[in-house]
VOBA-1610 file (N, C-alpha, C; in pm, whole numbers, padded with zeros to 5 digits, always signed):
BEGIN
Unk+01569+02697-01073Unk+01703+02637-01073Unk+01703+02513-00984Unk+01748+02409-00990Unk+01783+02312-00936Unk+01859+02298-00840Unk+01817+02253-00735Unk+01931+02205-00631Unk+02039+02134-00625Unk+02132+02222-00597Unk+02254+02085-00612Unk+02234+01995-00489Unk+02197+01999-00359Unk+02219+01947-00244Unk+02072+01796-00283Unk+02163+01690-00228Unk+02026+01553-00240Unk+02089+01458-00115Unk+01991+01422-00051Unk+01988+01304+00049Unk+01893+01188-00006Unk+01958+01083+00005Unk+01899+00939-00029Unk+01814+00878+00077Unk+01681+00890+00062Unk+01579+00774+00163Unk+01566+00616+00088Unk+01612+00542+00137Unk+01670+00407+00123Unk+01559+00344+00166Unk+01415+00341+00136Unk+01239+00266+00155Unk+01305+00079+00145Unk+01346+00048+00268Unk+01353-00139+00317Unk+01247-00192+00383Unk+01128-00247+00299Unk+01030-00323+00357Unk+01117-00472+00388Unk+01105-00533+00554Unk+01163-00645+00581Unk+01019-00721+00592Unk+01080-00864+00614Unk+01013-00974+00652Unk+01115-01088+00682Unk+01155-01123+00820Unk+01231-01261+00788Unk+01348-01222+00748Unk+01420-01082+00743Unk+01591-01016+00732Unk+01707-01036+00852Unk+01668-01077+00939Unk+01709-01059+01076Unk+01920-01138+01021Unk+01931-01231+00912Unk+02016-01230+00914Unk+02119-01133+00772Unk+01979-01060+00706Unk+02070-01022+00606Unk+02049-00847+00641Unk+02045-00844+00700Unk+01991-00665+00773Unk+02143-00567+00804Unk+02213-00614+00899Unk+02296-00595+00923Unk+02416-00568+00840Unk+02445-00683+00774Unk+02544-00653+00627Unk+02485-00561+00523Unk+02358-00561+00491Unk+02289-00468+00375Unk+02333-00347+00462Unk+02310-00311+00601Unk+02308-00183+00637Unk+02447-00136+00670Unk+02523-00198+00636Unk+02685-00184+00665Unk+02739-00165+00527Unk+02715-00222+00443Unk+02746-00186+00282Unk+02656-00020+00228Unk+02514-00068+00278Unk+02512+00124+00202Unk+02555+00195+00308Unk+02574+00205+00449Unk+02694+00298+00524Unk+02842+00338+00413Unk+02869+00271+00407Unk+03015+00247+00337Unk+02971+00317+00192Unk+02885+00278+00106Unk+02848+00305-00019Unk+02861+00437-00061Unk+02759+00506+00063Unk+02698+00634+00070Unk+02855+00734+00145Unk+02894+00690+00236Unk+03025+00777+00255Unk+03075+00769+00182Unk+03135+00683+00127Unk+03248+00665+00024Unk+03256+00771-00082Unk+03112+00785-00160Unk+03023+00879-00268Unk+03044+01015-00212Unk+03048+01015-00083Unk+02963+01194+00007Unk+02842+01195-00021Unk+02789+01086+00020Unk+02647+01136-00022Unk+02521+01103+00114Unk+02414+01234+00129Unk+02375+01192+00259Unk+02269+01100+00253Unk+02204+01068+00351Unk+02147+00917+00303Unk+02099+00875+00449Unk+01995+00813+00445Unk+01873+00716+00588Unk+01853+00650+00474Unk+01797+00532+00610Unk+01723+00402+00527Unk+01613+00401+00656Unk+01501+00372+00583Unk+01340+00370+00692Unk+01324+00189+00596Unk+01351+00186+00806Unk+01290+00000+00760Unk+01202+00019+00788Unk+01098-00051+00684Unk+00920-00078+00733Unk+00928-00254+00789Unk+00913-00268+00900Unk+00911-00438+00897Unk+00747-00462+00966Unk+00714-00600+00882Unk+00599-00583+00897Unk+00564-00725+00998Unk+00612-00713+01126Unk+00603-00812+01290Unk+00692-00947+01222Unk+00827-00919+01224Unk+00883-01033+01151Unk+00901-01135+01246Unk+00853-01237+01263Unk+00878-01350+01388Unk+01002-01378+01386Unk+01110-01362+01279Unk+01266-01415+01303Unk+01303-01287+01417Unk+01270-01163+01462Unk+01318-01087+01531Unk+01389-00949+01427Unk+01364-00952+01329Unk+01429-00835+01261Unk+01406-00741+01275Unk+01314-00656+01364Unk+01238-00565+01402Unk+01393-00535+01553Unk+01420-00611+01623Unk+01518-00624+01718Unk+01640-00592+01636Unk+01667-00637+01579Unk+01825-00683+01487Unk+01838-00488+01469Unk+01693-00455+01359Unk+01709-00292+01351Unk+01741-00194+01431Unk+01660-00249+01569Unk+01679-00141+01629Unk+01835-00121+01724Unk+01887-00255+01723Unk+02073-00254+01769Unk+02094-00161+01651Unk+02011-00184+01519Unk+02156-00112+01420Unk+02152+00055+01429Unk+02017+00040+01480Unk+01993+00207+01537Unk+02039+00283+01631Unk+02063+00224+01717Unk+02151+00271+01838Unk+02337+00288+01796Unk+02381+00183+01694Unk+02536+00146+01648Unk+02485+00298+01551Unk+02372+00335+01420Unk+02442+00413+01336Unk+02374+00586+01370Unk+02313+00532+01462Unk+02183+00690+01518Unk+02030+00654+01447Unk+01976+00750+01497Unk+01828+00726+01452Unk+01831+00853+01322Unk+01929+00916+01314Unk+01922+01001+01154Unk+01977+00917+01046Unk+02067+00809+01090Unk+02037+00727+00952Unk+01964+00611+00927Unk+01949+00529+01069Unk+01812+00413+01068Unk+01669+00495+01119Unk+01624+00469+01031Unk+01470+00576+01075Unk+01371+00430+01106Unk+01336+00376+01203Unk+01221+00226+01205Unk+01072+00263+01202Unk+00997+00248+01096Unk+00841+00231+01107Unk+00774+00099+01076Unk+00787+00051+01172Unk+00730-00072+01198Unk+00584-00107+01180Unk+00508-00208+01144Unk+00398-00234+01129Unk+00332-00360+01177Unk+00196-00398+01227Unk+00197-00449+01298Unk+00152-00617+01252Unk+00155-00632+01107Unk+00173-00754+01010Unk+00220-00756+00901Unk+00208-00869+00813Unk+00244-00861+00650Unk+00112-00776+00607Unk+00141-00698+00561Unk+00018-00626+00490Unk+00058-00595+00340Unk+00175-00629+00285Unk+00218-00615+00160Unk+00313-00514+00128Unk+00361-00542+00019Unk+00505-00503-00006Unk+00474-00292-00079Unk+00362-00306-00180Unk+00320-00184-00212Unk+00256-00071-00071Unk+00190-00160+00009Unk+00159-00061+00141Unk+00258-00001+00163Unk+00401-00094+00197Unk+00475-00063+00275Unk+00573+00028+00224Unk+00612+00017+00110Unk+00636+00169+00023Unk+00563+00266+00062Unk+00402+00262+00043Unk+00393+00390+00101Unk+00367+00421+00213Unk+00380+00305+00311Unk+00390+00376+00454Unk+00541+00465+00448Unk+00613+00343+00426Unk+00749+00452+00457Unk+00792+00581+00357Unk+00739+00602+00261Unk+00760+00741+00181Unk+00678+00857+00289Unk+00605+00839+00393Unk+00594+00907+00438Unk+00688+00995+00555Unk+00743+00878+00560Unk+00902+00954+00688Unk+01023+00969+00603Unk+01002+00955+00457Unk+01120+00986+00409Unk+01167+01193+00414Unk+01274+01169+00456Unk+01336+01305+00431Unk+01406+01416+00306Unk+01471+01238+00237Unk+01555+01289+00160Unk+01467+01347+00020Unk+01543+01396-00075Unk+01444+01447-00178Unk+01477+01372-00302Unk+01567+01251-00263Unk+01547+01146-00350Unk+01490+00956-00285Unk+01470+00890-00309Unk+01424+00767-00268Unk+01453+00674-00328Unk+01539+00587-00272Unk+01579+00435-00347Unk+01470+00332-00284Unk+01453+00249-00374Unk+01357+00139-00319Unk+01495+00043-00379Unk+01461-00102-00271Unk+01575-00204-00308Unk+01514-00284-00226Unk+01522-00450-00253Unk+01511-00534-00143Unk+01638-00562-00022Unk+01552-00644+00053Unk+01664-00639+00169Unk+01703-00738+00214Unk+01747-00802+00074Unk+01768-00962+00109Unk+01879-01014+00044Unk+01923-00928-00041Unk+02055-00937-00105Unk+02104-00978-00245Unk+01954-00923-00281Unk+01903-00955-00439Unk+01994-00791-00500Unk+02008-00729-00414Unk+02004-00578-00477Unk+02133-00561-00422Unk+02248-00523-00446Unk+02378-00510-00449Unk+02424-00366-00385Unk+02447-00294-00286Unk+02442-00091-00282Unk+02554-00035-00377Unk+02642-00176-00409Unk+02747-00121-00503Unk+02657-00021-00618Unk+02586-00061-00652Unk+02499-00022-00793Unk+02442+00110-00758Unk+02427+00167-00668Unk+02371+00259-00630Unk+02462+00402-00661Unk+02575+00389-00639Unk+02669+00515-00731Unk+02641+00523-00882Unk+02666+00405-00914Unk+02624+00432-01064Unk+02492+00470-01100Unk+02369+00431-01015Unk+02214+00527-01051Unk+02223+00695-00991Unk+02280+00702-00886Unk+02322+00822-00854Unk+02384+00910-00980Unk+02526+00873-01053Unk+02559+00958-01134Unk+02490+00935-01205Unk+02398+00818-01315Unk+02301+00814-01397Unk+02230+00977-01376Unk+02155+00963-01253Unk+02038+01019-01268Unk+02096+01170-01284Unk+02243+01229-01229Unk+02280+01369-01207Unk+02253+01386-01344Unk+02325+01279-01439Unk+02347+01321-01588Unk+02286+01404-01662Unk+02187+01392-01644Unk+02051+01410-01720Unk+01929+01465-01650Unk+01990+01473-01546Unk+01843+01489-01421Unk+01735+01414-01449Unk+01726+01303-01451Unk+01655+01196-01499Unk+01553+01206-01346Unk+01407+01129-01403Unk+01329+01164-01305Unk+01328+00962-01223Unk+01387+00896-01276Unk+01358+00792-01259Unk+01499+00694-01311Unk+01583+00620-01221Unk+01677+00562-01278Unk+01616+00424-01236Unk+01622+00320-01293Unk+01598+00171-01287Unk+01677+00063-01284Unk+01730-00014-01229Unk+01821-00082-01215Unk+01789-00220-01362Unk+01844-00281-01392Unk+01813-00390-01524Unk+01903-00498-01539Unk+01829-00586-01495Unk+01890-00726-01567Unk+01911-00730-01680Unk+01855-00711-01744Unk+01829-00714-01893Unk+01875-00695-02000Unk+01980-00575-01962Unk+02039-00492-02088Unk+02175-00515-02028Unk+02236-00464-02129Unk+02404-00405-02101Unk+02485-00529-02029Unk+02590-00477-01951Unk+02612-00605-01839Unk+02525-00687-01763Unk+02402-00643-01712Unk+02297-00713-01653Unk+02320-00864-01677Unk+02269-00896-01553Unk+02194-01049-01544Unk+02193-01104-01369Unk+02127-01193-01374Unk+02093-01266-01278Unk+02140-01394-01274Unk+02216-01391-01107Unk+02246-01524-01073Unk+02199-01609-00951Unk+02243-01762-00913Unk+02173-01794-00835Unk+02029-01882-00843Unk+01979-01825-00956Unk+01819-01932-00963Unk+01828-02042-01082Unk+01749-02084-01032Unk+01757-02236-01139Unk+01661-02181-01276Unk+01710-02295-01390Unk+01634-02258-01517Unk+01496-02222-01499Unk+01409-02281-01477Unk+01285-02248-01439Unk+01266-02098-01378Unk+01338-02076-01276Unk+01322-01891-01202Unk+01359-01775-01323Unk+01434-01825-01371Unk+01480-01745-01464Unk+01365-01718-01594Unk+01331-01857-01627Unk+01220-01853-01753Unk+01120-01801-01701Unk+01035-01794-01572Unk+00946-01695-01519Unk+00931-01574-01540Unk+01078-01547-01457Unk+01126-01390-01462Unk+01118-01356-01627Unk+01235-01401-01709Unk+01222-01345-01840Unk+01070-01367-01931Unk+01034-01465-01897Unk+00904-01425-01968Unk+00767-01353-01892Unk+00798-01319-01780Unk+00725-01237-01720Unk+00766-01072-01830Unk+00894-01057-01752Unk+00881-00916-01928Unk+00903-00951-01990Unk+00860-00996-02075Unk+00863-01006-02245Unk+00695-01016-02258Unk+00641-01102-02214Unk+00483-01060-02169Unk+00423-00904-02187Unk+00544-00860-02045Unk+00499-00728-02040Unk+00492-00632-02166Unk+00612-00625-02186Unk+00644-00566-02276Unk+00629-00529-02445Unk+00570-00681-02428Unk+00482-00729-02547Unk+00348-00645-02533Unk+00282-00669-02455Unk+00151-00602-02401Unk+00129-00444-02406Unk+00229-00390-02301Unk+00289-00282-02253Unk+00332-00185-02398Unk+00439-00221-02429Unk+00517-00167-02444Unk+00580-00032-02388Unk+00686-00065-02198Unk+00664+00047-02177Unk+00791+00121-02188Unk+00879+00045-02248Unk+01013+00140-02315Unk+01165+00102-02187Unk+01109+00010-02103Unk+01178-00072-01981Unk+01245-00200-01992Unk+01372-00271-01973Unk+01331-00351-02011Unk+01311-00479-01938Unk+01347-00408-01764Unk+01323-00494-01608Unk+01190-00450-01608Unk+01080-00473-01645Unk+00956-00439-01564Unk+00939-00500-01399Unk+00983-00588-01409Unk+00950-00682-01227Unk+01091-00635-01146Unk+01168-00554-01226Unk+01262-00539-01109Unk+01241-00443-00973Unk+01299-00415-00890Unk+01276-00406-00775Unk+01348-00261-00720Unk+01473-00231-00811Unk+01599-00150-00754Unk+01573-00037-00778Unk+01549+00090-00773Unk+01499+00158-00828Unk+01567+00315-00741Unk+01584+00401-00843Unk+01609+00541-00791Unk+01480+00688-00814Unk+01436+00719-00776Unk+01307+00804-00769Unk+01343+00939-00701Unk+01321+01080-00817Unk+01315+01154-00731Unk+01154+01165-00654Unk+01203+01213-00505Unk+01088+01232-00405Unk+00953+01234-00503Unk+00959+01349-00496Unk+00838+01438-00597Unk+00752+01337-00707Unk+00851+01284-00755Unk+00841+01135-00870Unk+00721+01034-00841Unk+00820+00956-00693Unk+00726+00864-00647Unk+00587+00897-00570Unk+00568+01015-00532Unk+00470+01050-00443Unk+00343+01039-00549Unk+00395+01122-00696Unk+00261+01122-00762Unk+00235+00977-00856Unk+00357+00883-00814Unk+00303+00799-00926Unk+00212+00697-00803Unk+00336+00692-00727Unk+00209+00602-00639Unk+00112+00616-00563Unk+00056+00734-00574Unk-00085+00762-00551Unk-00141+00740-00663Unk-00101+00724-00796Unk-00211+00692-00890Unk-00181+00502-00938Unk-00142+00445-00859Unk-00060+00315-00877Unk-00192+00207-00747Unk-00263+00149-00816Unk-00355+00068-00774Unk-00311-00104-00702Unk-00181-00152-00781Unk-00156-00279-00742Unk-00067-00297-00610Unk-00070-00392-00533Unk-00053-00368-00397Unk+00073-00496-00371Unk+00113-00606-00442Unk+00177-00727-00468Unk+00255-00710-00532Unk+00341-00824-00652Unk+00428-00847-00704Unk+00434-00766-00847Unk+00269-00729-00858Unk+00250-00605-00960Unk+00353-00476-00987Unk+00327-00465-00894Unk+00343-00316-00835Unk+00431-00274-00851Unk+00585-00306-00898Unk+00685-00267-00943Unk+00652-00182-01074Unk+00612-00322-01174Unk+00553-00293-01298Unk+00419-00173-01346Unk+00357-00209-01209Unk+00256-00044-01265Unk+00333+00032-01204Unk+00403+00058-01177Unk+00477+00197-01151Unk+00575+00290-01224Unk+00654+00148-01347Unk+00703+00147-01408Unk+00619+00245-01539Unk+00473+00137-01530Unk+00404+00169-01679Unk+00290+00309-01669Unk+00271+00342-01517Unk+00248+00508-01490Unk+00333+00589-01481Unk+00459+00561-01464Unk+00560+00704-01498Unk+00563+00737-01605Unk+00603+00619-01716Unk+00572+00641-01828Unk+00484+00723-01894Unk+00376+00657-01880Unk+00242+00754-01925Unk+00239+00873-01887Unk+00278+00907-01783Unk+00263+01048-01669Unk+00376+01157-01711Unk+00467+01080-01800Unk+00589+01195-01912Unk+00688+01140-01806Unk+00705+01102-01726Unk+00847+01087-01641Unk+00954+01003-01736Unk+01071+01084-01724Unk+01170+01093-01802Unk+01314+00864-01722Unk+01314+00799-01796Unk+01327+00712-01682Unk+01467+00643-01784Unk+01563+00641-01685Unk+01721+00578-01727Unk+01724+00434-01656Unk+01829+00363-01712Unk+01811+00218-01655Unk+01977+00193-01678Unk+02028+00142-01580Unk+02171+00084-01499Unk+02151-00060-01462Unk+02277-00118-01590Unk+02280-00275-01557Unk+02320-00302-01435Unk+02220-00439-01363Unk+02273-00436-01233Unk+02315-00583-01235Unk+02357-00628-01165Unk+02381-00817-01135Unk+02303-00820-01026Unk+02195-00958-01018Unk+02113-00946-00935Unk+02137-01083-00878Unk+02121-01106-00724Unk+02184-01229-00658Unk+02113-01265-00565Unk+02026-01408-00624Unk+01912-01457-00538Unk+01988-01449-00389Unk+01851-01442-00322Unk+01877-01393-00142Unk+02016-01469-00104Unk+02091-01410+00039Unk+02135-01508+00103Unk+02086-01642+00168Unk+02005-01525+00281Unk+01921-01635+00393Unk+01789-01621+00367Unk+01699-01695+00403Unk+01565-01720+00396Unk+01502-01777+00292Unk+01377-01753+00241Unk+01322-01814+00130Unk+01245-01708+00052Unk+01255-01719-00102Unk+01162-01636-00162Unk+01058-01664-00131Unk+00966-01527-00133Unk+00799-01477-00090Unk+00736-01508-00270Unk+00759-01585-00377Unk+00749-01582-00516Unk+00641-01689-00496Unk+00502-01687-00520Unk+00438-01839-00534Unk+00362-01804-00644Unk+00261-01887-00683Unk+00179-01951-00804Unk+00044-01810-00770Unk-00006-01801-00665Unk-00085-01643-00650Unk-00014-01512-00680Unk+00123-01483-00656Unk+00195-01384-00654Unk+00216-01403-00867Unk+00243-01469-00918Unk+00263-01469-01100Unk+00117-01437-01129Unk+00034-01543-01111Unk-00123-01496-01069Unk-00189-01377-01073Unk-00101-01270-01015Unk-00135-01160-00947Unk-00069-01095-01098Unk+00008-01101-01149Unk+00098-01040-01209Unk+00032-01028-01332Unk-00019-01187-01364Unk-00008-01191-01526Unk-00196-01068-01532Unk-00239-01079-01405Unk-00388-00946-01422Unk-00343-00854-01399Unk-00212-00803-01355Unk-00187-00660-01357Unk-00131-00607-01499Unk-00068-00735-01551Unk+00009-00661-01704Unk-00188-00664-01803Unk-00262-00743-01771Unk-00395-00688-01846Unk-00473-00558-01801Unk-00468-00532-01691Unk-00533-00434-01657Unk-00430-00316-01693Unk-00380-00332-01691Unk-00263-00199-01707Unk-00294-00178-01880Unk-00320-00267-01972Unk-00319-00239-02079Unk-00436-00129-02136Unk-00547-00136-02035Unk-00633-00051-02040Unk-00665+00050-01950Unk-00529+00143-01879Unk-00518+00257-01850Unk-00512+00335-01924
//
């Protein structure tokens, strides 16, 4: 029988957040009460020179250390590490991954929540793509990247998704532990093989239009190595 009882581990790899930290962590406060729903967020920051590693730990002392959990690291070592460093201090027996820059909205997060009760879905996905979805904020060019980055995929793939590069994501515990131990790409990949091993692996996966809203502050981490990186992960993936 299934548990009715679920707590949300909220996996925030920072870099360079120090001004968007605070408001992200004040909106899913609010999000998650509002819902009744229990809920930490484990920042992984990986030695951010703006000070965001500081910024966290005020917000830790303002919300307790049972809902800011900090595992800090001691460089950029990448965005897939840092998922799974922090799935290791997660508590809850579900796991949101989201960026922390203000691309990812917590409004959206009730709606993957009831998504996933619906159906007991093993995997809810957030999507530009479909339904209300879309993205604002980037110029023609960001956009033609992004969209033909999946359609690429998907072309290739075909993995039944139709955000492969998105980012927002709802996972039960159990879910992510076994996909990303069998999940090899460590970069901008890595969304996408995770996407295209659940799949394969039978995981059952729902998708919730989201509106997605280039950062506030700072600058995208997106360069010409990071697409690079991408367009050999949608080939290698084709021959898993």
């Amino acid at each position: 029988m299934v548990s009715s009882y679920a707590k949300y581990s909220i996996l925030l790899p920072t870099y360079n957040e120090r001004r968007n930290l605070p408001v992200l962590v004040w909106l899913l406060h609010r999000t998650f009460t509002q819902n009744n729903l229990d809920w930490e967020v484990v920042i992984v920051d990986d030695a951010s020179p703006d000070g965001t590693l500081q910024v966290a730990q005020q917000l830790q002392k303002l919300y307790t250390s049972q809902r800011i959990v900090l595992k800090p690291r001691t460089g950029k070592l990448g965005l897939g590490t840092a998922y799974v460093h922090g799935l290791q201090y997660a508590t809850g027996n579900f796991v949101i991954i989201m960026d922390a820059d203000f691309s990812h909205h917590p409004k959206f997060i009730a709606d993957m929540v009831r998504t996933q009760k619906s159906a007991d879905y093993d995997i809810v996905t957030g999507t530009r793509y479909a339904g209300n979805g879309g993205v604002f904020g980037w110029d023609l060019k960001r956009k033609l990247i992004s969209r033909g980055a999946n359609l690429f995929a998907d072309t290739a793939l075909r993995p039944g998704v139709s955000d492969l590069t998105g980012s927002f994501r709802l996972y039960k515990k159990e879910v992510l532990q076994k996909v990303i131990a069998a999940t090899e790409s460590k970069g901008y990949s890595f969304q996408m093989e995770l996407a295209v091993r659940a799949k394969k692996m039978g995981y059952r996966i729902a998708e919730v239009p989201i509106s997605f809203v280039d950062r506030l502050y700072g600058e995208s981490k997106l360069g010409q190595e990071e697409i690079a990186e991408y367009l050999k992960g949608v080939l290698k993936l084709c021959f898993i």
